[in-house]
C-alpha positions in Angstrom: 126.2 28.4 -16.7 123.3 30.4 -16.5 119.2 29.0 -16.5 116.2 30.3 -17.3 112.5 29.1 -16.7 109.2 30.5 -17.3 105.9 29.1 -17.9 104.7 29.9 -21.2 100.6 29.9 -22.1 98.7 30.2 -25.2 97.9 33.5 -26.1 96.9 35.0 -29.6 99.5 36.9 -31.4 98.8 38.9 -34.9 95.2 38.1 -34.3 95.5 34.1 -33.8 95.5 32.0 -31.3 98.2 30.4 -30.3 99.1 27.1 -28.3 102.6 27.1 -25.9 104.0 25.1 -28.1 103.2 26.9 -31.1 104.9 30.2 -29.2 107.6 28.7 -28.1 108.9 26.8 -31.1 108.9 29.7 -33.6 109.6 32.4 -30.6 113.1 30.1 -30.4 113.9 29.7 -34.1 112.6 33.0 -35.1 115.1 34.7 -32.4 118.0 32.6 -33.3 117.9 33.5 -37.6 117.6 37.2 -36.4 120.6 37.2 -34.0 122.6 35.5 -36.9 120.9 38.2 -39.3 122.0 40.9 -36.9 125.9 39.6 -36.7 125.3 38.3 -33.1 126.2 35.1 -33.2 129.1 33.2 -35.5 128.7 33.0 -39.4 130.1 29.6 -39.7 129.7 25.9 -37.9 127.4 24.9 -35.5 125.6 26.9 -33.4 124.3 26.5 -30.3 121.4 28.3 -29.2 123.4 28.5 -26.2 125.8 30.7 -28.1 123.4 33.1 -27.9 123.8 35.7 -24.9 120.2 35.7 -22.8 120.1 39.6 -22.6 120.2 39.5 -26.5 117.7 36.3 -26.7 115.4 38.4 -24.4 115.6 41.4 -26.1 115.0 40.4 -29.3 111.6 41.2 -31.4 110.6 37.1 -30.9 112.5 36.2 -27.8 110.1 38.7 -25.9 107.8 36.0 -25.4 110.5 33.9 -23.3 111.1 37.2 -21.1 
C-alpha cells in the first residue's frame, strides 16, 4: 500500500478561480478518463482509482495538481 497527502488550495486555473474542491474533484476524474484514454489502466470492469499507478496519476496533464 502506498499513501499520499497534500493540502490542496484554491488557485485560478485557465483564468478562473478555483475552490480546493473544485481542483481536486475534476483534477481526479479528469486524470483517471485520460489514463483509460491512454491504455493505462484496464478496458473492462471496475476500476479503482487505486488501479492507477501514482507516478502515472502524478504525471499526468490533470493529476499535476495532486503532485
Amino acid at each position: 500500500q502506498e499513501s499520499y497527502a497534500k493540502k490542496i488550495y484554491a488557485q485560478t486555473i485557465g483564468g478562473r478561480l478555483m475552490s480546493a474542491i473544485q481542483i481536486t474533484t475534476a483534477a481526479g476524474i479528469c486524470t483517471m478518463t485520460d489514463l483509460l484514454v491512454a491504455g493505462k489502466l484496464p478496458s473492462a470492469g471496475f476500476v479503482r482509482q487505486e488501479e492507477a499507478l501514482l507516478s502515472d496519476f502524478l504525471a499526468n496533464r490533470f493529476g499535476q495538481y495532486y503532485a
